[in-house]
C-alpha positions as CSV (number, residue, x, y, z in Angstrom):
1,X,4.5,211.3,70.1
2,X,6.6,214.5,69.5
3,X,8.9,216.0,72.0
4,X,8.1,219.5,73.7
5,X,9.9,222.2,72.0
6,X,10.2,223.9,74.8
7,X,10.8,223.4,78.8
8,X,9.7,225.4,82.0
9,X,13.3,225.5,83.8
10,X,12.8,226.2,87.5
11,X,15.5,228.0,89.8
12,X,16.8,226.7,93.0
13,X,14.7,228.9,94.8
14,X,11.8,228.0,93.6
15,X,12.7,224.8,94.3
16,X,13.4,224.9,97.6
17,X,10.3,227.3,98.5
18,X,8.1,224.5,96.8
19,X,9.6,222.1,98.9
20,X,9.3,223.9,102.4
21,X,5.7,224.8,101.4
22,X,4.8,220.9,101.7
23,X,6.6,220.9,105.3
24,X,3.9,223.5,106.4
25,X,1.4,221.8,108.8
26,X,-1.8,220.8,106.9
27,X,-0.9,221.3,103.7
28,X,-0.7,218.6,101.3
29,X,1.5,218.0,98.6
30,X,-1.8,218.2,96.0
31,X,-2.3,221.9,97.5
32,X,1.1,222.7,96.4
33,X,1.2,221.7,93.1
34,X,-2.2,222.7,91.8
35,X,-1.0,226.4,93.3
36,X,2.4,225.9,91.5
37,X,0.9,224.9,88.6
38,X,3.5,222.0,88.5
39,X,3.4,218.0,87.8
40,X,3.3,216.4,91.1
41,X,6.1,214.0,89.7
42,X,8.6,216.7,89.3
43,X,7.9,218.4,93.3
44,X,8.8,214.9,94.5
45,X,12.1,214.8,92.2
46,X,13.2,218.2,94.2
């Protein structure tokens, strides 16, 4: 399998908003990272 050429590189901020958007009542972390458009692997990392 070949390696990605390329990676998405994510600033603090965004970090840190994805994080405190799966601390809002109801939402689920699923929501956030279908929205994101991010791997549910990497949201837990943060």
């Amino acid at each position: 399998m070949a390696r990605r050429e390329k990676y998405n590189r994510y600033g603090d901020d965004f970090k840190a908003t994805a994080v405190a958007l799966t601390e809002v009542k109801g939402v689920k972390a699923t929501y956030v990272v279908e929205a994101l458009d991010i791997h549910e692997v990497m949201l837990y990392r943060w």
